[in-house]
Structure formats: structure tokens, C-alpha cells
DRENGUPA-293265 format. One record per residue (C-alpha): x, y, z. Coordinates in steps of 0.2 Angstrom, whole numbers, plus 5000, padded with zeros to 4 digits. Layout:
<r c1="X" c2="Y" c3="Z"/>
...
! end
This chain:
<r c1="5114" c2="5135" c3="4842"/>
<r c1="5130" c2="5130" c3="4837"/>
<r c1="5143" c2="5137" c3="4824"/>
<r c1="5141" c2="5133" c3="4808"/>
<r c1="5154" c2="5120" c3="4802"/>
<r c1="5159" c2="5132" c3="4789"/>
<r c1="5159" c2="5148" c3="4796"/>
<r c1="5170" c2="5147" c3="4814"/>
<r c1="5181" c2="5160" c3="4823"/>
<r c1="5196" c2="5154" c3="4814"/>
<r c1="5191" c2="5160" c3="4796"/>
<r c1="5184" c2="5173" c3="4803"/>
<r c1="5200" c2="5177" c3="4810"/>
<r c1="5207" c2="5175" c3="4793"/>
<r c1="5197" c2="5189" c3="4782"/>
<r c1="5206" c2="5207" c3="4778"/>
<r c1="5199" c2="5218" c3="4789"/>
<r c1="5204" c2="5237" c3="4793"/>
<r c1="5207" c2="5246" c3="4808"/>
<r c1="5192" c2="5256" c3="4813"/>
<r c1="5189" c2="5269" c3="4827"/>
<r c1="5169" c2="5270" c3="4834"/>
<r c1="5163" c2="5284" c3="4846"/>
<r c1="5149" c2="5280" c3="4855"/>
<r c1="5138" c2="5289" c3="4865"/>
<r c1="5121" c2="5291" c3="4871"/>
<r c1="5107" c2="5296" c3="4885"/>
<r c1="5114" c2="5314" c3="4881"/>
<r c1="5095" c2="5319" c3="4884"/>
<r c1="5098" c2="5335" c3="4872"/>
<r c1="5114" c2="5342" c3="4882"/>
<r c1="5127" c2="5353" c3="4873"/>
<r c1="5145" c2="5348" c3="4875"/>
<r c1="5155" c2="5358" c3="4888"/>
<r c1="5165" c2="5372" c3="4882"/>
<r c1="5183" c2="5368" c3="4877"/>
<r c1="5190" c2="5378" c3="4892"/>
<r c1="5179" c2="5366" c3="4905"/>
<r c1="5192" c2="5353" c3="4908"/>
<r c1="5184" c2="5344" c3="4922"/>
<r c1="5172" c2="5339" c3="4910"/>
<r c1="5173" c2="5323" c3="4898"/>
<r c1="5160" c2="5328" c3="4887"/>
<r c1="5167" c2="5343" c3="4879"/>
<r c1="5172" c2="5352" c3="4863"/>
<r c1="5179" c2="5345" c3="4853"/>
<r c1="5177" c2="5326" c3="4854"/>
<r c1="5187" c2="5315" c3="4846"/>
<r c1="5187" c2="5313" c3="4827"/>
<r c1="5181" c2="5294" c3="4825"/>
<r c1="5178" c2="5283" c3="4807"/>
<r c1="5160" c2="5278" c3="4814"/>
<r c1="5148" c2="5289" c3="4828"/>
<r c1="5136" c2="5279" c3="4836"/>
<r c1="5120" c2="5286" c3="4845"/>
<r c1="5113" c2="5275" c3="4855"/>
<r c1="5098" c2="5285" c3="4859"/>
<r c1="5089" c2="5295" c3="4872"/>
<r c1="5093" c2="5311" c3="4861"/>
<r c1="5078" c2="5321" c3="4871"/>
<r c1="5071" c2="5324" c3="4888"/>
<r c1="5054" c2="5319" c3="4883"/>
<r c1="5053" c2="5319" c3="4863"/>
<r c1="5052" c2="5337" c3="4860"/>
<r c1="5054" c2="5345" c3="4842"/>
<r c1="5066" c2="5358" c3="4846"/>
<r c1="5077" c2="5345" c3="4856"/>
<r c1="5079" c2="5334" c3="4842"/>
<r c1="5088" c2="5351" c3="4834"/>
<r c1="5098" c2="5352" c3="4847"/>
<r c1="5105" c2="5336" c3="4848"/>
<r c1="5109" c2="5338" c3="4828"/>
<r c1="5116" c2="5353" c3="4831"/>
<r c1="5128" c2="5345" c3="4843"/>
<r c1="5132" c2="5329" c3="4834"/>
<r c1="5134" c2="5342" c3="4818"/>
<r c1="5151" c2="5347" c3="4828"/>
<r c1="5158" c2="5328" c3="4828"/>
<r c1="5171" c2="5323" c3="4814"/>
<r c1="5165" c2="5306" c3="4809"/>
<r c1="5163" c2="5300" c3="4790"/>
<r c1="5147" c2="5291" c3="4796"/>
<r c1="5136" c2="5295" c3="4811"/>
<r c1="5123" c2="5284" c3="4814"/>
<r c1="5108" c2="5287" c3="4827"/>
<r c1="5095" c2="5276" c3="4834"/>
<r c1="5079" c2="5285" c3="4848"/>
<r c1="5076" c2="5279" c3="4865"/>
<r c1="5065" c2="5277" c3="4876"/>
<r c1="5063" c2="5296" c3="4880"/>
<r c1="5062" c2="5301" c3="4863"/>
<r c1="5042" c2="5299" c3="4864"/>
<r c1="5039" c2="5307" c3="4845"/>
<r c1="5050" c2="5292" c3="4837"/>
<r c1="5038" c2="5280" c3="4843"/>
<r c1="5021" c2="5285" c3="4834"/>
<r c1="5012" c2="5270" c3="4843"/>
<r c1="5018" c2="5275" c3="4859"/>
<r c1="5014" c2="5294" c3="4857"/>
<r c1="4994" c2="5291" c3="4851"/>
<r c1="4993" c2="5282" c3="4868"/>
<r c1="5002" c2="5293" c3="4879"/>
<r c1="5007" c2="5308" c3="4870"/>
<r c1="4994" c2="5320" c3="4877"/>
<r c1="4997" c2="5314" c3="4895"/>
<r c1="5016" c2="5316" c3="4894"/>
<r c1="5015" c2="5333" c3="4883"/>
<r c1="5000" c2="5339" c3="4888"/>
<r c1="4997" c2="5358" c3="4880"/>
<r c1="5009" c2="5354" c3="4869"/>
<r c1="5003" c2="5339" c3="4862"/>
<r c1="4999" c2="5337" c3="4842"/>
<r c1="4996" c2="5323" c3="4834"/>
<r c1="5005" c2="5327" c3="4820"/>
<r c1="5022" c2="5327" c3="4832"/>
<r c1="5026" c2="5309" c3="4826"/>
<r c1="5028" c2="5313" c3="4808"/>
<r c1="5039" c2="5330" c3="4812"/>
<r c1="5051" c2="5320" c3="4823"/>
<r c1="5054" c2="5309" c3="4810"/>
<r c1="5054" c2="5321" c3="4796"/>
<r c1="5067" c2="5329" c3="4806"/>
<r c1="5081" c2="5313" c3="4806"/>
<r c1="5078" c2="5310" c3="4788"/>
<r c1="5076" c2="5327" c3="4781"/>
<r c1="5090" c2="5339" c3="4778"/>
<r c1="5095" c2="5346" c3="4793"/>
<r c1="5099" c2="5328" c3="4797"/>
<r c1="5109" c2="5325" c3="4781"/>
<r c1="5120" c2="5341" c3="4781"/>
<r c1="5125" c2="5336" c3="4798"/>
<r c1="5130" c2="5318" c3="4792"/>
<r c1="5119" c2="5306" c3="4801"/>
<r c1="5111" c2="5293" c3="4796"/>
<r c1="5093" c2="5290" c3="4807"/>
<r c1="5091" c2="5270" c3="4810"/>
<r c1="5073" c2="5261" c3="4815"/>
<r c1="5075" c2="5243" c3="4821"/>
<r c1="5085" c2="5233" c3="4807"/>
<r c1="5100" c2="5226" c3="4799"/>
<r c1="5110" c2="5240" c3="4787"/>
<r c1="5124" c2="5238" c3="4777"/>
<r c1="5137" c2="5252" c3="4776"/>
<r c1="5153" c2="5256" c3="4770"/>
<r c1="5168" c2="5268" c3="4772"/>
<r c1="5183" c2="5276" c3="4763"/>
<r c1="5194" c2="5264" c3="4770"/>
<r c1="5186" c2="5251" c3="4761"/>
<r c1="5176" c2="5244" c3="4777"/>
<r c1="5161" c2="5234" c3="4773"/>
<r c1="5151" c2="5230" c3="4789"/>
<r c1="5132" c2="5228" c3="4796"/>
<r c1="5123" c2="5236" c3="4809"/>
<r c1="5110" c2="5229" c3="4817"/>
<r c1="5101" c2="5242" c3="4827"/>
<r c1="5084" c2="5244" c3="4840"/>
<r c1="5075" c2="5257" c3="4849"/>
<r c1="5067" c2="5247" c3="4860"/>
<r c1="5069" c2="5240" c3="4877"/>
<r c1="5058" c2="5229" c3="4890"/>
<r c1="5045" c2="5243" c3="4896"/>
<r c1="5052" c2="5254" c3="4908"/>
<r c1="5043" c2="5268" c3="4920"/>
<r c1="5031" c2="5269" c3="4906"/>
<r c1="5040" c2="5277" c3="4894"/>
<r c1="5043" c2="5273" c3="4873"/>
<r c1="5048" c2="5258" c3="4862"/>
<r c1="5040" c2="5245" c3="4876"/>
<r c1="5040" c2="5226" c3="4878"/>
<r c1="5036" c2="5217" c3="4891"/>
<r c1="5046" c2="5206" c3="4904"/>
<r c1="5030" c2="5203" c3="4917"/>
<r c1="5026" c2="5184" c3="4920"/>
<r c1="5014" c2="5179" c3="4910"/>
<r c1="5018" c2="5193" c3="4897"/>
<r c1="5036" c2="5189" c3="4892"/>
<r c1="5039" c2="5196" c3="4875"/>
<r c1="5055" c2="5192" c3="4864"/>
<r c1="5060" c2="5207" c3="4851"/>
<r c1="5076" c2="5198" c3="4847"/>
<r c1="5077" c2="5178" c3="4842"/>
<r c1="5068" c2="5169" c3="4829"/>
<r c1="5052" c2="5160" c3="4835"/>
<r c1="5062" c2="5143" c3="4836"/>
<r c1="5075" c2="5152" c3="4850"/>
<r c1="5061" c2="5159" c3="4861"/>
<r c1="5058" c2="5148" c3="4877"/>
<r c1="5041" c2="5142" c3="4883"/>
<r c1="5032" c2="5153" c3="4893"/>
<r c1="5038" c2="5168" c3="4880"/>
<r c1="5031" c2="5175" c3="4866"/>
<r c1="5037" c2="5180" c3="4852"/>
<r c1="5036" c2="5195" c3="4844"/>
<r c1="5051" c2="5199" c3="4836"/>
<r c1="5048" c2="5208" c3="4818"/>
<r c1="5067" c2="5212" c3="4814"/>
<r c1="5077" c2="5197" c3="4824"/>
<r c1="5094" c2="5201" c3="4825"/>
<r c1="5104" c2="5187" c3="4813"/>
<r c1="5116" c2="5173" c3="4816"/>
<r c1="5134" c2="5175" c3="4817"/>
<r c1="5144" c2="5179" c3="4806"/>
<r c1="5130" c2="5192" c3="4798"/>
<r c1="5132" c2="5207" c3="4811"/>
<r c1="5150" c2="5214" c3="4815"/>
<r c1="5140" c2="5230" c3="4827"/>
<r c1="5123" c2="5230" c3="4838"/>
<r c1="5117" c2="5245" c3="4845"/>
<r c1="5101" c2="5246" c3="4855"/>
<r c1="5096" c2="5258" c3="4867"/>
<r c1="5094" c2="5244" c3="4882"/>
<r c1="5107" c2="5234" c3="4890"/>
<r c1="5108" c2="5215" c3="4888"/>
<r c1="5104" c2="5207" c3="4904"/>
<r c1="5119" c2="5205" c3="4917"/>
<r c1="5129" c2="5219" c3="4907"/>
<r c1="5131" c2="5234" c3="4912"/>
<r c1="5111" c2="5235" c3="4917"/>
<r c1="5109" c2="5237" c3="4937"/>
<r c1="5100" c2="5251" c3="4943"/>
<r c1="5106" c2="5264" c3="4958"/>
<r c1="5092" c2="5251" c3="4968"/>
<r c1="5103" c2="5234" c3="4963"/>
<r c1="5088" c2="5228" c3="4950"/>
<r c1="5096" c2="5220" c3="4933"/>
<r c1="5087" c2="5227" c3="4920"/>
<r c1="5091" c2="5221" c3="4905"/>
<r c1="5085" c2="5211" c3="4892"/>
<r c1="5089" c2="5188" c3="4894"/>
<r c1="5080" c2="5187" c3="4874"/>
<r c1="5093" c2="5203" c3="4870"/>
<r c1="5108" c2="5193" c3="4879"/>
<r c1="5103" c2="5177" c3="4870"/>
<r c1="5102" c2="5184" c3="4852"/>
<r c1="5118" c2="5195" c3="4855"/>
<r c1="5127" c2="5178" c3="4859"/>
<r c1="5120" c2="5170" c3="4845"/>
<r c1="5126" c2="5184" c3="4835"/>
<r c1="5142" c2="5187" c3="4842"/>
<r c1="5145" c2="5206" c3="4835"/>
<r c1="5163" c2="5211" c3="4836"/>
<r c1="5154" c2="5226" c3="4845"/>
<r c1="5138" c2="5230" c3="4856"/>
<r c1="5134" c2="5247" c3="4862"/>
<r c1="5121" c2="5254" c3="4873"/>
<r c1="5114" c2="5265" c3="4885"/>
<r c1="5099" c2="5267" c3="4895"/>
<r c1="5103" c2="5262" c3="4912"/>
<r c1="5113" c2="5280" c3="4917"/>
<r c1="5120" c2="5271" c3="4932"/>
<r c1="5128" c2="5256" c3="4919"/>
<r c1="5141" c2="5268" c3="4912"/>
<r c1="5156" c2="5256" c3="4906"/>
<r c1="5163" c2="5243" c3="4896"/>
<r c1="5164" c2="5223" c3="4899"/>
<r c1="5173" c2="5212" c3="4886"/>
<r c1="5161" c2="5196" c3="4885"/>
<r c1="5169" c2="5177" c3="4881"/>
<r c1="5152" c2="5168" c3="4874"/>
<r c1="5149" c2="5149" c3="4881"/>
<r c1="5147" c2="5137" c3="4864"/>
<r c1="5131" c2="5126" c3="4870"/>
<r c1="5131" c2="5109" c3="4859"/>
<r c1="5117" c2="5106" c3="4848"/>
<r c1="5108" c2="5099" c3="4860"/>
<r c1="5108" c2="5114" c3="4873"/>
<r c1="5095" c2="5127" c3="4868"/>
<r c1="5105" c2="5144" c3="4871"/>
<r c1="5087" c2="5151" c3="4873"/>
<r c1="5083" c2="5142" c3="4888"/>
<r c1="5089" c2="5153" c3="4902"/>
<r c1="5096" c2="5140" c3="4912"/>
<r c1="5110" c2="5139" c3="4900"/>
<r c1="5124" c2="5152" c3="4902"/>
<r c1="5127" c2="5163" c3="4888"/>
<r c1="5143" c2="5172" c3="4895"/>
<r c1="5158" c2="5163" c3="4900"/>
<r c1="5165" c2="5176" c3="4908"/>
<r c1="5167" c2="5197" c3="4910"/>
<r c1="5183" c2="5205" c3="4909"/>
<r c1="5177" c2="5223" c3="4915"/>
<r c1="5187" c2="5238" c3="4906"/>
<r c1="5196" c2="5250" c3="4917"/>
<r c1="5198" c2="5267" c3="4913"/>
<r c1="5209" c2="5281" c3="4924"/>
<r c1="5198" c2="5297" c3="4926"/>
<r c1="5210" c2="5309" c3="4924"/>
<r c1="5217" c2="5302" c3="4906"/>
<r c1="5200" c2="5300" c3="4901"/>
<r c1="5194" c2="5318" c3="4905"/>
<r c1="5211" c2="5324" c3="4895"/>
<r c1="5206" c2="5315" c3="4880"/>
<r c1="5188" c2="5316" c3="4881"/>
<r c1="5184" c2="5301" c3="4881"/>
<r c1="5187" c2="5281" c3="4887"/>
<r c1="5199" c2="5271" c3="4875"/>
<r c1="5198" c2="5257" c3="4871"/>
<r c1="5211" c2="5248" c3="4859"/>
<r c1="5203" c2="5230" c3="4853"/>
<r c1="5211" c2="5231" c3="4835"/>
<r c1="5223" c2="5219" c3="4830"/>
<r c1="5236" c2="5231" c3="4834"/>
<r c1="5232" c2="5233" c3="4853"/>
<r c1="5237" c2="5223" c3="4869"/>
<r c1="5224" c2="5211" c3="4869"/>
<r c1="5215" c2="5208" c3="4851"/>
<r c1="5198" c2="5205" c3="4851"/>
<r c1="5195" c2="5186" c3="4846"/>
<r c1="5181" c2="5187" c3="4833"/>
<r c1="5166" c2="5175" c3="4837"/>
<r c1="5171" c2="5171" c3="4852"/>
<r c1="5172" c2="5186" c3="4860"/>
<r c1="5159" c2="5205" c3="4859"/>
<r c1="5167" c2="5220" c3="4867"/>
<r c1="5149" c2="5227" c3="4878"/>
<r c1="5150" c2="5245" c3="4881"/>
<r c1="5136" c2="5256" c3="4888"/>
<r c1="5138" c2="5275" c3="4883"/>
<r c1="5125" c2="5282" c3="4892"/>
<r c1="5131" c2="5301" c3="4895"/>
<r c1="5121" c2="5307" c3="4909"/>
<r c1="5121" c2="5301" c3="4926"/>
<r c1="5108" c2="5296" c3="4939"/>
<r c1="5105" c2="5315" c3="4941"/>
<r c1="5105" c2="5320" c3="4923"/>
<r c1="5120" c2="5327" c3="4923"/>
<r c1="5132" c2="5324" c3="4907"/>
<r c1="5147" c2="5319" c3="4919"/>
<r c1="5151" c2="5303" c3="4910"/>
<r c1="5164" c2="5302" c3="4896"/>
<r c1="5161" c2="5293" c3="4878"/>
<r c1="5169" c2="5279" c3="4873"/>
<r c1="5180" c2="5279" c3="4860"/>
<r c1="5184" c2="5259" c3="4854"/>
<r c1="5199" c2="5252" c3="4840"/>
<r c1="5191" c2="5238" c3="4832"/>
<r c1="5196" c2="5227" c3="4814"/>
<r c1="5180" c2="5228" c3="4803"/>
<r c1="5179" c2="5218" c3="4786"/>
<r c1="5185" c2="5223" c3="4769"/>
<r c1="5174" c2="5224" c3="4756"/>
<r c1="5177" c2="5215" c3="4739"/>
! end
């Protein structure tokens, strides 16, 4: 779909926006950060103070209650005005559906089936609150900050099936679901099932999901793309200034996307038609990023290289752990201009 005739990257361009700094991370699998004093370590007390902490999920091994504690007890220790946390495919519990089927397999002895309703109980309840984050199922939110940012989130657990584990769809022939477009953006030969489609441009200025976008940062140790086409179509067709993600362990980085402009004519959901115009990967030096913490990434208006709004989405996967679950990987830390509320 084209852009609007009266919404384009120019005015975009043209709105007030603020400087805003967003630490993502996720796949942290319930690991606690490194000591202070363990300096060949990324991931270590304290990590950088940010505006915004996304959570991109994977917060557990395999859904337990006590885990979720201790991934709130961690995030508890991040300076952020707003944290905002999404489950994974590992967080079994999140995914009730998914736990009725599978639950006593995957937890055997310690199955219940009340588990579903404590996970969740969990994000939203206190413990939750007085550590400042803010629990999001699939959906589009509104928030703002002290700075007088207004921005929306859309945000989604879920990710094509994968191993068996939670927040499924499917991406066999014959069974091609799409969780992410309207019904009038979804090939033939797919179906449709998207209950929470993520919105047109201008409407979203950050995605998180849990899985990669096909093509980005998505290929397993094995060489498979794993990703999502419908997710890469609707993130084109929403053009976020921001899209962060995890899943793939192995996908660790951060690729600045130029989007194609189809005409009318051209269905962006067809797959023959290329979304990404091109991928200018980020590089990062090792031994700044374990001094600081963290990757850096300065797409403000400030920086070297400005993001251009709706034509460009900075793409970063966050995940933590590597192939090995071990937490070597670094967050990112990203400068980008959000909109100023009226």
C-alpha cells in the first residue's frame, strides 16, 4: 500500500519530537546481571539509565513462577521512567492456550493448572508495579513520558511455531497463518488470523515482538531464515521509527532498513514484491561495548546519520543469551526522536 497523500515522510519529518534513549534487551532466560567487578561481561550491573526499557521477551527457561521473580528482580535494578515487557516463546505460563495443551508434558510434576493465571498475576500485580514495568499482551498502547514524549507501542508475543514451544503460528504449506496484516494484505494461499494487526503508518513509532521479521537478523547457527514474510510486510507497511526483537540467540545485532514504496498497483503482501530496499548492518567495537555496557546506537536527529522517518526502521535483535545460553551478548542502547504530545 502506498503512503497516504497526506501523511508522508516529509511532515513527518516536520513534527516536534524529543530525543529519547530506549534499552532493549531480551532472551535473558531469567539470568542475573554480572557483578559490577566482572568486566568482560556486557551484561553487568549497572546497565545504562535509558527513558524507555524494552523486554522483548524470553524472560524464563521454561515458564516457571519463581523465574518470573527473578527476571523482576533484575529489571527492578534498571533506571528507566518506563519499562515495558512482552513473554516469549519460553515463557510457557503467559500463554494459557498453550500451557492447557502442553503444560504437563513440559513441567511434568510441577504442572498446575492454575499456573497461567499466577504468571500473569505476577506481571500485573505489585511486584510488577514497584519495579516499574509495565506487562504488554499483543496490541497497540499509548504512553507517555516526562519529556513530553507521546508515542505508541505496538507489541506481540508470538512467533511462527518453533520446536514446539509457546505463542505458535504456523508457516507449513498448506497451513500459512498471518498474525500481523489486515485480511486485505494477506496473500492467497494464507490465512488470516490476525486479531491485533499491527496499524498503518504513521500510527506506530515502536514494534516489539518476540520474533525476527524475515531476512533480519533471523538465521539460525544451521543457516535457516526463520523469521516471519507477514511480520516483514506489516512492519514495512508501518514503518516504526523502531523494531526490536529477539528470539533467534544467534541473530544478535542491529540492521538500519530502507523500505521499497510499491505503487498502488503492487501488493506489498505478495512476496514477490521486495519490502527492503536495502540493510546497512550496525557495527559495534567489542571492547567499547563491554566498557559501556551496552551497543550504542545514536539515530536522533543529533547523531551522524538521522534516521529518515517513514522511510527508514532501525531493526535490532536483543536477544541476551547466545547459542549456548550463556548471557555473553550486550544490550542495545538506541537515541531516537519520538513525537511531542499536544
Amino acid at each position: 500500500m502506498s503512503t497516504p497523500s497526506n501523511v508522508t515522510p516529509t511532515t513527518i519529518h516536520s513534527r516536534d519530537t524529543v530525543k529519547t534513549r530506549v534499552l532493549i534487551i531480551s532472551d535473558t532466560h531469567a539470568a542475573d546481571l554480572f557483578d559490577e567487578d566482572e568486566d568482560s561481561h556486557a551484561f553487568r550491573k549497572p546497565l545504562p539509565k535509558a527513558d524507555i526499557l524494552l523486554h522483548c521477551g524470553d524472560l524464563t527457561k521454561i515458564g516457571k513462577l519463581h523465574e518470573y521473580e527473578d527476571t523482576i528482580a533484575m529489571l527492578s535494578s534498571v533506571d528507566a521512567e518506563l519499562k515495558l515487557v512482552i513473554a516469549g516463546n519460553h515463557d510457557i505460563t503467559l500463554d494459557e492456550e498453550f500451557y492447557a495443551k502442553e503444560g504437563r508434558r513440559m513441567h511434568r510434576d510441577r504442572y498446575r493448572e492454575g499456573a497461567p493465571k499466577s504468571a500473569n498475576e505476577i506481571w500485573t500485580g505489585q511486584l510488577a508495579k514497584d519495579a516499574g514495568i509495565t506487562y504488554l499482551e499483543e496490541g497497540t498502547y499509548d504512553f507517555g513520558l516526562s519529556s513530553g514524549a507521546k508515542f505508541k507501542v505496538y507489541a506481540s508475543p508470538y512467533q511462527p511455531e518453533f520446536c514446539n514451544w509457546a505463542f505458535p503460528y504456523f508457516h507449513e504449506k498448506g497451513n500459512d497463518e498471518d498474525r500481523f496484516n489486515p485480511p486485505s494484505e494477506t496473500p492467497k494461499g494464507s490465512k488470516n488470523i490476525a486479531q491485533n494487526p499491527i496499524p498503518e503508518f504513521p500510527e506506530v513509532d515502536i514494534i516489539m515482538t518476540h520474533g525476527p521479521p524475515y531476512g533480519i537478523r533471523d538465521e539460525t547457527s544451521g543457516g535457516e531464515k526463520v523469521g516471519c514474510k507477514h511480520l516483514l510486510s506489516a512492519s514495512r507497511r508501518a514503518r516504526p521509527r523502531l523494531h526490536a526483537f529477539g528470539h533467534i540467540h544467534e541473530g544478535w545485532g542491529a540492521e538500519r532498513v530502507k523500505w521499497n514504496f510499491p505503487s498502488v498497483v503492487e501488493k506489498l503482501s505478495q512476496w514477490n514484491v521486495k519490502s527492503v530496499k536495502s540493510l546497512e548492518h550496525i557495527e559495534v567495537e567489542k571492547e567499547k561495548v563491554i566498557a559501556e555496557r551496552a551497543a550504542y546506537i545514536n539515530a536522533s536527529k543529533d547523531g551522524p546519520s538521522p534516521l529518515a522517518v517513514g522511510e527508514e526502521t532501525l531493526m535490532v535483535n536483543a536477544s541476551i543469551m547466545d547459542l549456548f545460553y550463556r548471557p555473553i551478548h550486550a544490550p542495545w542502547l538506541v537515541d531516537i526522536d519520538l513525537p511531542v504530545g499536544t
